[in-house]
C-alpha positions as CSV (number, residue, x, y, z in Angstrom):
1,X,-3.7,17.4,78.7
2,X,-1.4,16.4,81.2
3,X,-4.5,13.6,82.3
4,X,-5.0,12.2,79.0
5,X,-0.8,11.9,78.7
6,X,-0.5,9.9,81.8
7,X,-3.9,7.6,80.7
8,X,-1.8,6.9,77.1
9,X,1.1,6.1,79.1
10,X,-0.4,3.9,81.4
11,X,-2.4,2.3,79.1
12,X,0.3,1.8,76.7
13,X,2.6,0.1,79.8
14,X,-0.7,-1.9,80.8
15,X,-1.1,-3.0,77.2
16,X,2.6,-4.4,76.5
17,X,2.0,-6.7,79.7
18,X,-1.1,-7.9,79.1
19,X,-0.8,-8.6,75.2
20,X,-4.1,-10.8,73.9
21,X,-3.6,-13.8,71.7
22,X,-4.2,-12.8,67.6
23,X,-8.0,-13.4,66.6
24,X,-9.1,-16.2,64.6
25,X,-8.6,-16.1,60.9
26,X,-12.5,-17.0,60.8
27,X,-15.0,-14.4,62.5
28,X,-17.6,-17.0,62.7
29,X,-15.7,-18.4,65.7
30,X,-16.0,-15.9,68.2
31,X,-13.7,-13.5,68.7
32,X,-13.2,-13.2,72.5
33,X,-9.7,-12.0,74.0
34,X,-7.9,-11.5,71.3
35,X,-6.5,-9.0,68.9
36,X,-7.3,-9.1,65.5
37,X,-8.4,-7.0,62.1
38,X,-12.4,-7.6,60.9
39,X,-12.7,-6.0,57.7
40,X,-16.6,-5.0,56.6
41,X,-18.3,-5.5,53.6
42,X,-19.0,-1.7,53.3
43,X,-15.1,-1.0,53.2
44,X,-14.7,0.0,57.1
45,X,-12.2,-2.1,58.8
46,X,-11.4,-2.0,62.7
47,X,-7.9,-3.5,64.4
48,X,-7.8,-4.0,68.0
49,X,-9.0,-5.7,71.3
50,X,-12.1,-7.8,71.1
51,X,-14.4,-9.2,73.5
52,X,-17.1,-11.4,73.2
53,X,-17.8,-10.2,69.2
54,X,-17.3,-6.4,70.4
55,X,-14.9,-4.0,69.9
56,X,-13.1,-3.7,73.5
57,X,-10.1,-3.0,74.5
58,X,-7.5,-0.6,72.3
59,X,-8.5,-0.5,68.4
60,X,-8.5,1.7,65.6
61,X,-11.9,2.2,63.1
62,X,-11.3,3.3,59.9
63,X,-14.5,4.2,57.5
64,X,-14.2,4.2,53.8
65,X,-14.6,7.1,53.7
66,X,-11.3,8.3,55.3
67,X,-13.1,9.0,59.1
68,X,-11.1,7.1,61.7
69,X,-11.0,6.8,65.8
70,X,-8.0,5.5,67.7
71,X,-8.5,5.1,71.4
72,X,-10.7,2.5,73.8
73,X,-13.5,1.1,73.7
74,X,-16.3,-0.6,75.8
75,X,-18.6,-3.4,74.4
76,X,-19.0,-2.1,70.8
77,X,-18.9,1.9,71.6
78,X,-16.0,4.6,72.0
79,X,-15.9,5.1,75.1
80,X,-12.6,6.2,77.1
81,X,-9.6,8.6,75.9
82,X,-9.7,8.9,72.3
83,X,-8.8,10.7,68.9
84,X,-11.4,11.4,65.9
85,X,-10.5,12.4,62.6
86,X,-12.0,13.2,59.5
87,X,-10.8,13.3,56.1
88,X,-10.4,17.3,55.9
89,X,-8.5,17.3,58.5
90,X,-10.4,18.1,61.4
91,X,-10.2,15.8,64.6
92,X,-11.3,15.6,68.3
93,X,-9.3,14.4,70.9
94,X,-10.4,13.4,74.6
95,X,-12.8,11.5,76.1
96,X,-16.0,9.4,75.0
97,X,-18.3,7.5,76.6
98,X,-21.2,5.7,74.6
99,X,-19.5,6.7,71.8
100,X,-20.1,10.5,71.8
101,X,-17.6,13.5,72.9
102,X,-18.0,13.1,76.5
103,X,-15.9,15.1,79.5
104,X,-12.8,16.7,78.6
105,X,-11.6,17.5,75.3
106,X,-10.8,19.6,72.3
107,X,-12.2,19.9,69.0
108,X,-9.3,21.1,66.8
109,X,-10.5,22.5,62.8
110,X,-8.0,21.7,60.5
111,X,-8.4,26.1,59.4
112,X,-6.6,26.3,63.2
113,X,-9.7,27.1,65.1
114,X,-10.3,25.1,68.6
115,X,-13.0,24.0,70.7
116,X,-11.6,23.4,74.3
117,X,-13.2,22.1,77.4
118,X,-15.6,20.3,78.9
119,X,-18.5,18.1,76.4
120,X,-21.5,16.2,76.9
121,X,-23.5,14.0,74.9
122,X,-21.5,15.6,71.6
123,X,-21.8,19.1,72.8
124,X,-19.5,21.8,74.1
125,X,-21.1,21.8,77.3
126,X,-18.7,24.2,79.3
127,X,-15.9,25.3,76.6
128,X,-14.1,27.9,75.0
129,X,-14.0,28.4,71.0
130,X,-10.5,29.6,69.8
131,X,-10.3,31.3,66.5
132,X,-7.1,30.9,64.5
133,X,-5.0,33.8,66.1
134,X,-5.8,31.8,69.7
135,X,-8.1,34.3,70.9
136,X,-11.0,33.1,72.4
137,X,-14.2,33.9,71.0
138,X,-17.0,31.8,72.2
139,X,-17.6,30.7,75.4
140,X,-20.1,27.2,76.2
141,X,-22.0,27.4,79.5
142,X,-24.4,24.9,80.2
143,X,-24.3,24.1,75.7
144,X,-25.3,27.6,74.9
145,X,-22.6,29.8,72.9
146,X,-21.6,33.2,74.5
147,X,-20.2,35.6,72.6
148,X,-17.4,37.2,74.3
149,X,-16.7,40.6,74.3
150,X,-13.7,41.9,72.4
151,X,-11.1,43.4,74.2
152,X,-10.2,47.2,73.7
């Protein structure tokens, strides 16, 4: 946690310095190095860093639906620290790379249950599942749930 503070810190320092020019009002000239808000015809909208057409940079996705990410982004795909969130409440928060839960992160429910450690590919990969009371319950090695035993 203390990683993913210092990466939001330093990328929020980096970002002030290095502000990009605003985006074109016209996405049929490219946008390339700037900052700017494309709005689809399907109702999803994104606002950030672009780079040759691509999401890149800092930006926030929002889907019509209510989903949204907040965090980097590499040529088109989430990739970097991150939050995910979904209209019940639910959310991720960590790392990405090709646009999947990749390395450290947790998987909060909005019911108070967690999903903390390591993922790969979208998968708890070497975690531990929380229930609501902070116990833990499951443990990931290697993407397989363990049961843990109960205590008594």
């Amino acid at each position: 946690m203390i990683r993913a503070l210092l990466i939001l810190t330093a990328l929020t320092f980096s970002h002030a310095v290095t502000a990009l020019p605003a985006c074109p009002e016209d996405f049929t000239k490219a946008y390339d190095g700037c900052e700017g808000t494309y709005r689809y015809d399907n109702g999803d909208s994104y606002t950030g860093e672009w780079k040759s057409g691509k999401k890149h940079g800092q930006g926030v996705y929002t889907w019509a639906d209510g989903q949204r990410y907040a965090g980097q982004w590499v040529e088109g795909r989430k990739q970097g620290f991150g939050k995910y969130s979904w209209p019940n409440g639910d959310w991720y928060e960590g790392e990405f790379l090709n646009g999947n839960y990749h390395g450290q992160g947790t998987l909060t429910y909005v019911s108070g249950k967690k999903v903390v450690g390591d993922w790969d590919q979208g998968k708890p990969w070497k975690a531990t599942s929380y229930d609501v009371n902070g116990k833990a319950s499951y443990a990931y090695t290697e993407g397989i749930p363990q049961c843990l035993k109960a205590e008594g």
